[in-house]
mmCIF file as Biopython writes it, N, C-alpha, C and O atoms, coordinates in Angstrom:
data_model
#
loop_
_atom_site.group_PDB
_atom_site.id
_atom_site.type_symbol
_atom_site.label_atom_id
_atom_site.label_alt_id
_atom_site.label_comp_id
_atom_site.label_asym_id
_atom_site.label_entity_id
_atom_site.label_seq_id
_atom_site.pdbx_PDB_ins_code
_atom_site.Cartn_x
_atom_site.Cartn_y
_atom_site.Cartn_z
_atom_site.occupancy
_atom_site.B_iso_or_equiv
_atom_site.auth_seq_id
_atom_site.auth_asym_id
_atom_site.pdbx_PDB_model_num
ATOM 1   N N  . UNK A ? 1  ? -9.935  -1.010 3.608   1.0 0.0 1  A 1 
ATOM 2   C CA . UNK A ? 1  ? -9.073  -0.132 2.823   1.0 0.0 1  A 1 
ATOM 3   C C  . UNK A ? 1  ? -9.549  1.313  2.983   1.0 0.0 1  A 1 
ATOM 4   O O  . UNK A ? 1  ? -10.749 1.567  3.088   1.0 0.0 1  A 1 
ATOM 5   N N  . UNK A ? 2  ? -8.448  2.414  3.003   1.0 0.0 2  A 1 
ATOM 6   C CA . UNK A ? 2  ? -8.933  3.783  2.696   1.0 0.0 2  A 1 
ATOM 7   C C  . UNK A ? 2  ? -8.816  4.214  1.904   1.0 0.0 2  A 1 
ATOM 8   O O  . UNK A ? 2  ? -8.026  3.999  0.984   1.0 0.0 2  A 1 
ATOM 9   N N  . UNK A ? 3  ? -9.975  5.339  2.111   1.0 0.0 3  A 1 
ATOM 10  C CA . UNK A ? 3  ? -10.479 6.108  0.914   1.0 0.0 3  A 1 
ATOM 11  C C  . UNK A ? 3  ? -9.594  7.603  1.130   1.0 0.0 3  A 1 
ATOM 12  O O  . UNK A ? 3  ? -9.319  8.153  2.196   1.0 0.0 3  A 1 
ATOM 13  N N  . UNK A ? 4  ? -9.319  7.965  -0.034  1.0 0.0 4  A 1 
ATOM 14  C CA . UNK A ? 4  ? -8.524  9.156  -0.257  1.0 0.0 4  A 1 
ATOM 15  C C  . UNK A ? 4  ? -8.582  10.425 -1.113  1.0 0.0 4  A 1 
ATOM 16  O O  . UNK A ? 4  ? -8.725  10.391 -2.335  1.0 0.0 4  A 1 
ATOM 17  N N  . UNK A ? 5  ? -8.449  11.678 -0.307  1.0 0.0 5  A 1 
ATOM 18  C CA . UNK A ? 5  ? -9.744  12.302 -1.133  1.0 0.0 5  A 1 
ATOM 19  C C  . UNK A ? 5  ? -8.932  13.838 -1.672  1.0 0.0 5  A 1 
ATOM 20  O O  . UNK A ? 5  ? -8.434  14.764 -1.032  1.0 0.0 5  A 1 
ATOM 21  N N  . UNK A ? 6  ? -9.092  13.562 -3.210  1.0 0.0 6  A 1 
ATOM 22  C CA . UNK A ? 6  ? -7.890  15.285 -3.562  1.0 0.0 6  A 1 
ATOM 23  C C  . UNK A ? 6  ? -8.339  16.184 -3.291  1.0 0.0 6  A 1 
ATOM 24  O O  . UNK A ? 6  ? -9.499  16.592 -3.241  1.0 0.0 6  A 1 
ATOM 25  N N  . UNK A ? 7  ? -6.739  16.852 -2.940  1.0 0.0 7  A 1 
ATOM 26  C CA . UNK A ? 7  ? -6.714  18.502 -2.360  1.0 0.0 7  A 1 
ATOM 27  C C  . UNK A ? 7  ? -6.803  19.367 -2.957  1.0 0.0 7  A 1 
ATOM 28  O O  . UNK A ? 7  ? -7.153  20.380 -2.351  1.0 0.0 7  A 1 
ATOM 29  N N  . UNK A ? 8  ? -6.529  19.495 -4.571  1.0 0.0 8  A 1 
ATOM 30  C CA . UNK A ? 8  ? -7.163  19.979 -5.316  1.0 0.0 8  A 1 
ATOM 31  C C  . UNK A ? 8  ? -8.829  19.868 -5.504  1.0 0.0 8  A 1 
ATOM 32  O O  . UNK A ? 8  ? -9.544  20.849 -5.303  1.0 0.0 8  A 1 
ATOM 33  N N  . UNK A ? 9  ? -9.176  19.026 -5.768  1.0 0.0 9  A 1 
ATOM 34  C CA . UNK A ? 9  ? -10.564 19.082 -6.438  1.0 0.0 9  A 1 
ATOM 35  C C  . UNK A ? 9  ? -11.417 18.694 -5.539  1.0 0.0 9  A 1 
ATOM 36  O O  . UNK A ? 9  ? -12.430 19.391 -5.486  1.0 0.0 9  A 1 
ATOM 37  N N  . UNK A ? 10 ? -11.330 17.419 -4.476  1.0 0.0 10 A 1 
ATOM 38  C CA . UNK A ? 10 ? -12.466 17.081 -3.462  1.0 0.0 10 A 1 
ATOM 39  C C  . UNK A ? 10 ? -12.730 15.617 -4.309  1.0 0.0 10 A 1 
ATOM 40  O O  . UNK A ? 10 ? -13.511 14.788 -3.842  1.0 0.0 10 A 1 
ATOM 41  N N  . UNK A ? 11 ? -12.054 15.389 -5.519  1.0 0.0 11 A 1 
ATOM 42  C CA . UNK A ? 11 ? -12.526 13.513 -5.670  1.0 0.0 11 A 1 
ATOM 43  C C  . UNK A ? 11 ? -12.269 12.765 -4.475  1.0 0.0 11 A 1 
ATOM 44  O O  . UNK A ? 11 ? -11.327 12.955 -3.706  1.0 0.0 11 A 1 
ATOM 45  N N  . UNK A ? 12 ? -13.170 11.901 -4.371  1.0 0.0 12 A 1 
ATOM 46  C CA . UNK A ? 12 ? -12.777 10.919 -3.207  1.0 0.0 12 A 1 
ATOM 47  C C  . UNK A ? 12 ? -12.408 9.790  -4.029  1.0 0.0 12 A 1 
ATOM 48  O O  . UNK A ? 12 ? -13.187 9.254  -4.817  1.0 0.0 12 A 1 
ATOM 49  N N  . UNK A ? 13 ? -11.141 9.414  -3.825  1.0 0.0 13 A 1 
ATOM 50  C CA . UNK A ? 13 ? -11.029 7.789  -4.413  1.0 0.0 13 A 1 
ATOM 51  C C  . UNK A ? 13 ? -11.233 6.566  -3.712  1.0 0.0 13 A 1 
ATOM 52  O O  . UNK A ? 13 ? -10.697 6.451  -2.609  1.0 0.0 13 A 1 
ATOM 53  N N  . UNK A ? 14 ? -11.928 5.619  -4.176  1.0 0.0 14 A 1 
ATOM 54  C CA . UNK A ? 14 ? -12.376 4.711  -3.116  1.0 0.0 14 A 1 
ATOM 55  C C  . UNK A ? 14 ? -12.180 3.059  -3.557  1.0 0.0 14 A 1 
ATOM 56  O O  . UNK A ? 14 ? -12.923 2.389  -4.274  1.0 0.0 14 A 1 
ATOM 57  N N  . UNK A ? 15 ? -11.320 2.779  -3.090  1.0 0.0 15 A 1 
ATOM 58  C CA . UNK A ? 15 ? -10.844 1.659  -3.484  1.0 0.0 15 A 1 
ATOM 59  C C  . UNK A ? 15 ? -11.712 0.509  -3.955  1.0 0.0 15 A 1 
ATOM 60  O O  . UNK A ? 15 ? -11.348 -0.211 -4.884  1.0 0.0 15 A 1 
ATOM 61  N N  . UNK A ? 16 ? -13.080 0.304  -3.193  1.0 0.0 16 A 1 
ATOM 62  C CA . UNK A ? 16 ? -14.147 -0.411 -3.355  1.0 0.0 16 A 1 
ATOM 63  C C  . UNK A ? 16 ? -14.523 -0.269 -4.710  1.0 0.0 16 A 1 
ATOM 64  O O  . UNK A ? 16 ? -15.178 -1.136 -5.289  1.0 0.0 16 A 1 
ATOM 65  N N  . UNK A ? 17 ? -14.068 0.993  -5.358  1.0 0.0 17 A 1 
ATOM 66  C CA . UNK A ? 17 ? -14.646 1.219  -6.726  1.0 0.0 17 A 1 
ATOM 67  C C  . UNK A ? 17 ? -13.713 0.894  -7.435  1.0 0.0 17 A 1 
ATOM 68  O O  . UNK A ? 17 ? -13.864 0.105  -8.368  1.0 0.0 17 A 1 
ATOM 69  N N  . UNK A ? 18 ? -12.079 1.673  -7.001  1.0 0.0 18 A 1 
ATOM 70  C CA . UNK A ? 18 ? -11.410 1.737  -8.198  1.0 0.0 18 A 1 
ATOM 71  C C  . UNK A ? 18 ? -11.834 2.947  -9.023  1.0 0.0 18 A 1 
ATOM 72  O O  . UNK A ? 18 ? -12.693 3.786  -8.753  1.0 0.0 18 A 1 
ATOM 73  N N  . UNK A ? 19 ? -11.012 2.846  -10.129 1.0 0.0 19 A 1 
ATOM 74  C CA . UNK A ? 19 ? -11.407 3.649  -11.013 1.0 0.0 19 A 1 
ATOM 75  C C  . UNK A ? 19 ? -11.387 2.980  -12.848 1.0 0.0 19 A 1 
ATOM 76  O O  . UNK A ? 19 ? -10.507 3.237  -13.669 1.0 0.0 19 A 1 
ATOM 77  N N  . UNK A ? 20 ? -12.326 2.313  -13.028 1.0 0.0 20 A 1 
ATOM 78  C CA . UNK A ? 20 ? -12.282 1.600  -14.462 1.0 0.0 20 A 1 
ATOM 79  C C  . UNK A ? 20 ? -12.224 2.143  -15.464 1.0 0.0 20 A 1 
ATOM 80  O O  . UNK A ? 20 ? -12.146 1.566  -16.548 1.0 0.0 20 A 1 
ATOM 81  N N  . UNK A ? 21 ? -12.253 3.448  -15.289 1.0 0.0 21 A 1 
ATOM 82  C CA . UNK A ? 21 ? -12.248 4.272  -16.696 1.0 0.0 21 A 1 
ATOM 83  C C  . UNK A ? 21 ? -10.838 4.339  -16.721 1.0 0.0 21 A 1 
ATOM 84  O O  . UNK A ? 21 ? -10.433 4.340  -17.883 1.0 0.0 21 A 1 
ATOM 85  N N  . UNK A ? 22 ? -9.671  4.410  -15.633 1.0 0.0 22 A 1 
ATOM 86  C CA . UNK A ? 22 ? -8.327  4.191  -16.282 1.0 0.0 22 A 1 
ATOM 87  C C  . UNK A ? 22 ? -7.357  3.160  -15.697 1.0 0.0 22 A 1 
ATOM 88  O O  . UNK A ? 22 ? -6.275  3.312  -15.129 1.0 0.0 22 A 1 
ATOM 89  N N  . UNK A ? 23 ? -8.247  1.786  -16.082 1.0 0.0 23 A 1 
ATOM 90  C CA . UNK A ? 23 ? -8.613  0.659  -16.146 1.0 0.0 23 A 1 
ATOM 91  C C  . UNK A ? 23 ? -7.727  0.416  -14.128 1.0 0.0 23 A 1 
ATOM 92  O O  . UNK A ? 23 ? -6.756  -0.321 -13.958 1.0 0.0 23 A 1 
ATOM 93  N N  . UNK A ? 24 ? -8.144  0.914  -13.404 1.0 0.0 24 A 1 
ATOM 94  C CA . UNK A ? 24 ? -7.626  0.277  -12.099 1.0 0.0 24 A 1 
ATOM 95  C C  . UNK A ? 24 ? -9.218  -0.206 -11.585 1.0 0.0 24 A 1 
ATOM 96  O O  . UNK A ? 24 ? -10.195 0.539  -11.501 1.0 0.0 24 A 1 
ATOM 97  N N  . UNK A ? 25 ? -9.164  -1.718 -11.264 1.0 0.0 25 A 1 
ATOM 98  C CA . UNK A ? 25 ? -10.116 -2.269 -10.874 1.0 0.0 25 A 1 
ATOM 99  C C  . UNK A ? 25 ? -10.510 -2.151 -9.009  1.0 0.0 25 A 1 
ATOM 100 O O  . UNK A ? 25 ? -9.792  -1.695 -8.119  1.0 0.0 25 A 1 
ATOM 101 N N  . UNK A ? 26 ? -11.787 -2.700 -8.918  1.0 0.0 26 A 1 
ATOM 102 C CA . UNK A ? 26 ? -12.355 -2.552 -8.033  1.0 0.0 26 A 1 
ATOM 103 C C  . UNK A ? 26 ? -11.273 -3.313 -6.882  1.0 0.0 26 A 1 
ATOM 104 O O  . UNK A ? 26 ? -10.655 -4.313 -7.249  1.0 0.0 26 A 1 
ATOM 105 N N  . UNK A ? 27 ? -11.118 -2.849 -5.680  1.0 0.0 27 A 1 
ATOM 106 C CA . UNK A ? 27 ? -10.557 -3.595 -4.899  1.0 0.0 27 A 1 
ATOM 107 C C  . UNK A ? 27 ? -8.754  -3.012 -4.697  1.0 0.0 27 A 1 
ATOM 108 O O  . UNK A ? 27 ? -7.860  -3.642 -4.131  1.0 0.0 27 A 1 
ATOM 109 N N  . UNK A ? 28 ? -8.668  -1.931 -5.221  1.0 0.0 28 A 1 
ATOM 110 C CA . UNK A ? 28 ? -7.188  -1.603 -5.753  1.0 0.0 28 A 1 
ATOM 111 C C  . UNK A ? 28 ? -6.934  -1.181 -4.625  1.0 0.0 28 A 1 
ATOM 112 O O  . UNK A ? 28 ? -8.051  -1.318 -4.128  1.0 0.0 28 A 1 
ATOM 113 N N  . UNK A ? 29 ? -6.215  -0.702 -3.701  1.0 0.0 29 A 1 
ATOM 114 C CA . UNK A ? 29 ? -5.831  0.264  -2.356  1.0 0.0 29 A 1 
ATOM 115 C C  . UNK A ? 29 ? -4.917  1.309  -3.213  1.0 0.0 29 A 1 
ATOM 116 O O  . UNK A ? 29 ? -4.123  1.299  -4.154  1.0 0.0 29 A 1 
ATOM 117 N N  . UNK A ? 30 ? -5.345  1.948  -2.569  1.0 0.0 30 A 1 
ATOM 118 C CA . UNK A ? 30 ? -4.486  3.873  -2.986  1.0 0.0 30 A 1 
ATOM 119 C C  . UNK A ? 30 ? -3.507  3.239  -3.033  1.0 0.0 30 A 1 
ATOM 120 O O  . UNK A ? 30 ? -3.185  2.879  -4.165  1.0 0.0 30 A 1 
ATOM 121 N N  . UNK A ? 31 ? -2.762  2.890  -2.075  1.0 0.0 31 A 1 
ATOM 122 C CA . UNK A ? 31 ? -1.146  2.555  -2.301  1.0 0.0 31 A 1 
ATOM 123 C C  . UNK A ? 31 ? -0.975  1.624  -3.284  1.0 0.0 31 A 1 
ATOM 124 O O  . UNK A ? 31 ? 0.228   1.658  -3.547  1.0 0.0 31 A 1 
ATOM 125 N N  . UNK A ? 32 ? -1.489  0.847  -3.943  1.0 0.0 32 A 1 
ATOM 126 C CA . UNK A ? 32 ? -1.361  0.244  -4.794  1.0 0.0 32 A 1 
ATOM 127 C C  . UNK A ? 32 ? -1.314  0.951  -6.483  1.0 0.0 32 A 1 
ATOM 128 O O  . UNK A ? 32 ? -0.450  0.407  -7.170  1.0 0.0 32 A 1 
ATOM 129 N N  . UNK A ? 33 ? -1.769  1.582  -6.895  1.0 0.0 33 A 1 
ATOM 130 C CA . UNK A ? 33 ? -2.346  3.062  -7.816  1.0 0.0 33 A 1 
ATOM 131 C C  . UNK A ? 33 ? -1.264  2.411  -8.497  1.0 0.0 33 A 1 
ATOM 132 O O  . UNK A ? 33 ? -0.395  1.760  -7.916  1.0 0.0 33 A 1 
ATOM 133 N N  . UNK A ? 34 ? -1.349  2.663  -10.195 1.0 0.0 34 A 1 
ATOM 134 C CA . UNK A ? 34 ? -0.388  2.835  -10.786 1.0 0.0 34 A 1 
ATOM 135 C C  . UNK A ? 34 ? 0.641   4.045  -10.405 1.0 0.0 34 A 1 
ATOM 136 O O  . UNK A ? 34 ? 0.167   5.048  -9.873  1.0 0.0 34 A 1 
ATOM 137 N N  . UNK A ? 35 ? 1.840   3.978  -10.629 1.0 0.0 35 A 1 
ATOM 138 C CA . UNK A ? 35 ? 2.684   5.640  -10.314 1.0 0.0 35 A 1 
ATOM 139 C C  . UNK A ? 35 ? 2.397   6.740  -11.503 1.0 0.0 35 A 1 
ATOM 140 O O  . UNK A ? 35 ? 2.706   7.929  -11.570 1.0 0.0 35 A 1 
ATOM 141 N N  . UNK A ? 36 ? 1.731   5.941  -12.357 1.0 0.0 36 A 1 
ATOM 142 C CA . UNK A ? 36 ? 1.238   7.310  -13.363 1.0 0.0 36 A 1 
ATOM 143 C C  . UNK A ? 36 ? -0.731  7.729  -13.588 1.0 0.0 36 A 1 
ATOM 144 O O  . UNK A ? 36 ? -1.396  8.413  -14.366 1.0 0.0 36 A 1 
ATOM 145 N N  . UNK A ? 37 ? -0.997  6.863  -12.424 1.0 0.0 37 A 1 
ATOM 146 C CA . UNK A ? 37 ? -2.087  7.126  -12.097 1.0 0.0 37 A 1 
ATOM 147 C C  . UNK A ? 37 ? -2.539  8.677  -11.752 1.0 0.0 37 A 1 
ATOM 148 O O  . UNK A ? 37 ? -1.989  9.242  -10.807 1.0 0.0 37 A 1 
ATOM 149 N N  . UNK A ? 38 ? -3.804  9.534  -12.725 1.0 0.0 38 A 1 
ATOM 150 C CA . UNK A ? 38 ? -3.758  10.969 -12.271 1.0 0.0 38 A 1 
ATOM 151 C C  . UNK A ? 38 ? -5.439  10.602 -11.862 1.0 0.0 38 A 1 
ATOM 152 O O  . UNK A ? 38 ? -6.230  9.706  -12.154 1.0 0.0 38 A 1 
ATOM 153 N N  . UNK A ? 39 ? -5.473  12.212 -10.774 1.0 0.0 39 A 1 
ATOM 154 C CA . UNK A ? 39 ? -7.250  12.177 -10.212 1.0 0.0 39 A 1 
ATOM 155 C C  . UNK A ? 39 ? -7.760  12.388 -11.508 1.0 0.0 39 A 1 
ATOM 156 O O  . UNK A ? 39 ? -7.214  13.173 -12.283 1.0 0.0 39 A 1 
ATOM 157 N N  . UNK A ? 40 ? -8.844  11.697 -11.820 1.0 0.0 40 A 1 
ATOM 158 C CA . UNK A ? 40 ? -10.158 11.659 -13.159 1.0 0.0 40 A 1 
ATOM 159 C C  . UNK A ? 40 ? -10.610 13.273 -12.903 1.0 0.0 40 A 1 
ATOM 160 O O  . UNK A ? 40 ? -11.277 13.692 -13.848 1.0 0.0 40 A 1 
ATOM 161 N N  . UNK A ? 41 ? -10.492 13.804 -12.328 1.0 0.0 41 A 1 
ATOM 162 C CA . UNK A ? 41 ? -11.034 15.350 -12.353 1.0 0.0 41 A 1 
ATOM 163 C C  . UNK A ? 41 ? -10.333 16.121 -12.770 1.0 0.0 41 A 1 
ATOM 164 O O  . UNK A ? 41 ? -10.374 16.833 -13.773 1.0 0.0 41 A 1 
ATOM 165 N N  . UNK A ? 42 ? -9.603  15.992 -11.934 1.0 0.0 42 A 1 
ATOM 166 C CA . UNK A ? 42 ? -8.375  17.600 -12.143 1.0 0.0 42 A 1 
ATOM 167 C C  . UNK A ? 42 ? -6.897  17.174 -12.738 1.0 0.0 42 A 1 
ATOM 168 O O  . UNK A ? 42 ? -6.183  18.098 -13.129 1.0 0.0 42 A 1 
ATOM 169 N N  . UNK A ? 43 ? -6.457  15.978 -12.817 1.0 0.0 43 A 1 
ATOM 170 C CA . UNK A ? 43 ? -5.198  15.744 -13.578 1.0 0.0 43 A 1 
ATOM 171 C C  . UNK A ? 43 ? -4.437  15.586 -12.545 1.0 0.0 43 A 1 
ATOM 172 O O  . UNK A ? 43 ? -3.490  14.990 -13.059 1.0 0.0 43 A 1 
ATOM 173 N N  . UNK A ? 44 ? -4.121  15.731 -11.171 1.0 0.0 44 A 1 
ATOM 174 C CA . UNK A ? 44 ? -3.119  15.803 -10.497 1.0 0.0 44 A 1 
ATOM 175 C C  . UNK A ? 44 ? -2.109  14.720 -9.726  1.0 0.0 44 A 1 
ATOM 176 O O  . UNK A ? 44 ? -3.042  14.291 -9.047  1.0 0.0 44 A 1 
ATOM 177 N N  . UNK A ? 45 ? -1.344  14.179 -9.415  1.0 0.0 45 A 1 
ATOM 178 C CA . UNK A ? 45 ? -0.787  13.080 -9.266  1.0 0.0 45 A 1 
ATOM 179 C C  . UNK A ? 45 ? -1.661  12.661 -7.996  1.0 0.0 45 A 1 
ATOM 180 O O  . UNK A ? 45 ? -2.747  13.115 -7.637  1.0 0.0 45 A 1 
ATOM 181 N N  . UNK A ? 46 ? -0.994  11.817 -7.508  1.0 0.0 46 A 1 
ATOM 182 C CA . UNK A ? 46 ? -1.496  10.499 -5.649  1.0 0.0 46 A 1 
ATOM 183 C C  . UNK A ? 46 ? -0.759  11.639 -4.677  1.0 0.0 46 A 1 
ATOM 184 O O  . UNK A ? 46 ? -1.280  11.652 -3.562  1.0 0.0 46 A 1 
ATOM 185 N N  . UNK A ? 47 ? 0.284   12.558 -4.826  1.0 0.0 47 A 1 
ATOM 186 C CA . UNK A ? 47 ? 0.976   12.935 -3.919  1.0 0.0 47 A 1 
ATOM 187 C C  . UNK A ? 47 ? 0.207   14.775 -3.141  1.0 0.0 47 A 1 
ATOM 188 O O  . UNK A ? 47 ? 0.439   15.611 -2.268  1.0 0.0 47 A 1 
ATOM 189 N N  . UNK A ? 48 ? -0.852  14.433 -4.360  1.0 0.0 48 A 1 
ATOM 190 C CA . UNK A ? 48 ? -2.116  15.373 -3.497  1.0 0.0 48 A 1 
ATOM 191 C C  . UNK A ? 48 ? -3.459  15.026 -3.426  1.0 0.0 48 A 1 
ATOM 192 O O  . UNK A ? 48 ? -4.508  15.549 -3.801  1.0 0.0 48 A 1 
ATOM 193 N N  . UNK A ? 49 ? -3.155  14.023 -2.856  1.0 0.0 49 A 1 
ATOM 194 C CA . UNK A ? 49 ? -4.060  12.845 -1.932  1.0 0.0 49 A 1 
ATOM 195 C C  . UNK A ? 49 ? -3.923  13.186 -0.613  1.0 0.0 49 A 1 
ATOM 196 O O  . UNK A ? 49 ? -2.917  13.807 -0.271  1.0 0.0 49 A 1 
ATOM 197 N N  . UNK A ? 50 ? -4.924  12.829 0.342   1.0 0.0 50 A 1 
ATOM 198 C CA . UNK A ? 50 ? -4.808  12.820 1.411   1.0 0.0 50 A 1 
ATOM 199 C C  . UNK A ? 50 ? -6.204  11.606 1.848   1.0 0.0 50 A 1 
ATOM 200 O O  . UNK A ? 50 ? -7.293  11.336 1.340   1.0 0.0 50 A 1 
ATOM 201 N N  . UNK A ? 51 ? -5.219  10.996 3.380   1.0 0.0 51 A 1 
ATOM 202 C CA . UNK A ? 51 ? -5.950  10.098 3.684   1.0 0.0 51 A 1 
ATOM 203 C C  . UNK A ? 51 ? -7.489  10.323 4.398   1.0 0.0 51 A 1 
ATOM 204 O O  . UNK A ? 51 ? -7.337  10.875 5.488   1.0 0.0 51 A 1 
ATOM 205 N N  . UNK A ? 52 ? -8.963  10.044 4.084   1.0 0.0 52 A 1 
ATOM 206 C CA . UNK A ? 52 ? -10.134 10.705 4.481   1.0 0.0 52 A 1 
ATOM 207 C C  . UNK A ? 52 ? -10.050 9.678  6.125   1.0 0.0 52 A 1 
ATOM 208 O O  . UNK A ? 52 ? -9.772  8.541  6.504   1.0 0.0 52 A 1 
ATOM 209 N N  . UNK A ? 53 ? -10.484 10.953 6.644   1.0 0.0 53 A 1 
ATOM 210 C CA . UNK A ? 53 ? -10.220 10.113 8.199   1.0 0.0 53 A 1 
ATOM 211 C C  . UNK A ? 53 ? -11.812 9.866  9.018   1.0 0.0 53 A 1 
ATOM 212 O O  . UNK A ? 53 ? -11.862 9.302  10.111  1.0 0.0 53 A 1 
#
């Protein structure tokens, strides 16, 4: 799975982790994300994501 990393802030999201603090578990793929899923840093939606290559 890839990891995807905001253009705003520089979070990397990494599927291996997930993000449990807003409850998406380990194993999730970016494309999978809730649609109201925001980056834990900066607030910003998936659609300023980009794929880390």
């Amino acid at each position: 799975m890839d990891s995807y990393i905001c253009k705003v802030c520089g979070y990397i999201y990494d599927p291996e982790v997930g993000d449990p603090d807003a409850g998406v578990n380990p194993g999730t793929a970016f494309e999978d994300l809730p649609k109201d899923w925001l980056c834990p840093l900066c607030g910003v939606g998936t659609e300023e994501f980009e794929k880390v290559e």
